[in-house]
N, C-alpha and C positions, 0 to 999 in steps of 0.2 A: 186735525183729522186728515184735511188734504196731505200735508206732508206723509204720514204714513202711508195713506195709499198709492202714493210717486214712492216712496221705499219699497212696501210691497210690491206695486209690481215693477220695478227696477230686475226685483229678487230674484220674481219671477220669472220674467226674460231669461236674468243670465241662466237661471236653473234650466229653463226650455232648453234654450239655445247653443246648452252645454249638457244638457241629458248624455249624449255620450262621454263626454269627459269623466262622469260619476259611474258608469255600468262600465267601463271599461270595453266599450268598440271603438269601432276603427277612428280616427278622430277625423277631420273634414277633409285637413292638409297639414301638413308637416306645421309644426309649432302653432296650430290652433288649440290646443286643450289647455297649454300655460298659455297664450293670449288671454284666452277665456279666463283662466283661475286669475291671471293678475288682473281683469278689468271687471272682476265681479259686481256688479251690480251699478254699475259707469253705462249707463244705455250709448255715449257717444264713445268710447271706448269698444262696449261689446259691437258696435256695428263696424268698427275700425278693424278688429279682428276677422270679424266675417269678409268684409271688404276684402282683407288679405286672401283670404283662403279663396275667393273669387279669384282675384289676381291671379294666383298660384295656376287654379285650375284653367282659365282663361288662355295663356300660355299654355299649357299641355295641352289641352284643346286644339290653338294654332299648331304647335308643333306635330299634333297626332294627324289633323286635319292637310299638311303638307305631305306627311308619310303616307299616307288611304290618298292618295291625290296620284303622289309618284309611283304608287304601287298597280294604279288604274293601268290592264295594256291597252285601252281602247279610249278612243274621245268621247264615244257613248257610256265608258263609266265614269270619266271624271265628270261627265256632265250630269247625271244624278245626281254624284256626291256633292256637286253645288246644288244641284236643286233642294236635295235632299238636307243640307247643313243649312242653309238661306228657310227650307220649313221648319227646322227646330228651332232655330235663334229667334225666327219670329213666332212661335210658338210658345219661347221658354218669355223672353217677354211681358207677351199680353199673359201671363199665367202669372208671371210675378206681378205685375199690374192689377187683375184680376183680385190678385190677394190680399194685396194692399186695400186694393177699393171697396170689397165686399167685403170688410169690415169696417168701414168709415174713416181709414185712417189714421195717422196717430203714431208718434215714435215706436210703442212699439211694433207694428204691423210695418214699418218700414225695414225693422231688423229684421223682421222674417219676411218679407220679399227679400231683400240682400240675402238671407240664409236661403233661404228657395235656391234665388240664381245661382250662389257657391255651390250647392247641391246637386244640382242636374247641369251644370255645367262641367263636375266632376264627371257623373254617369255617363255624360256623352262624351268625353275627354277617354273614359275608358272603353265605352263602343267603338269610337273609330281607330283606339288601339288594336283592341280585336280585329277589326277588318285586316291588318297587316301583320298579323301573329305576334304581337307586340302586346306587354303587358304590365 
């Protein structure tokens, strides 16, 4: 009985964690919805994927975060935009922290902290695009 309920929610996971892959939006990051499809229900797989799509984002991030930097004309806006990127990093964080803990833990609430961070490390990767008219 235990093995079935590691199958189920393996399932479950990928199904979550791949809900867009099936409704057909936007996927996380470039080659995450066949990451997903080929690591279906692999929880050390599906968090490998996520990981990427982190990676991916992570990178645009830096690079959007250098562009809103060079784009600052004053030392009073780049220095926001540090204040301001140092409050979301440690924000996004203790929130995946947060999510992971106030569930008690457990492989899969690790795959969804890891989908969190890939998540809104997107959303902010595309806000500081915006700051530069970049999209």
């Amino acid at each position: 009985m235990k093995a079935l309920s590691t199958i189920l929610t393996g399932a479950g996971l990928a199904l979550a964690a791949c809900g867009p892959c099936l409704a057909g939006e936007e996927e996380l990051a470039p080659g995450y919805n066949a990451c997903m499809e080929k690591a279906y229900g692999n929880d050390v797989e599906t968090r490998e994927c996520m990981r990427k799509a982190h990676a991916y984002w992570d990178r645009k991030l830096n690079e959007n975060y250098r562009a809103a930097k060079e784009s600052c004309s004053s030392k009073a806006c780049a220095k926001k935009l540090l204040e301001a990127e140092r409050a979301w990093l440690k924000w996004r964080d203790l929130m995946a922290e947060l999510l992971y803990e106030s569930h008690g833990g457990g492989s899969m609430y690790i795959a969804r902290s890891i989908y969190f961070e890939a998540e809104a490390t997107k959303l902010q990767a595309q806000k500081l695009a915006r700051l530069t008219g970049e999209e």
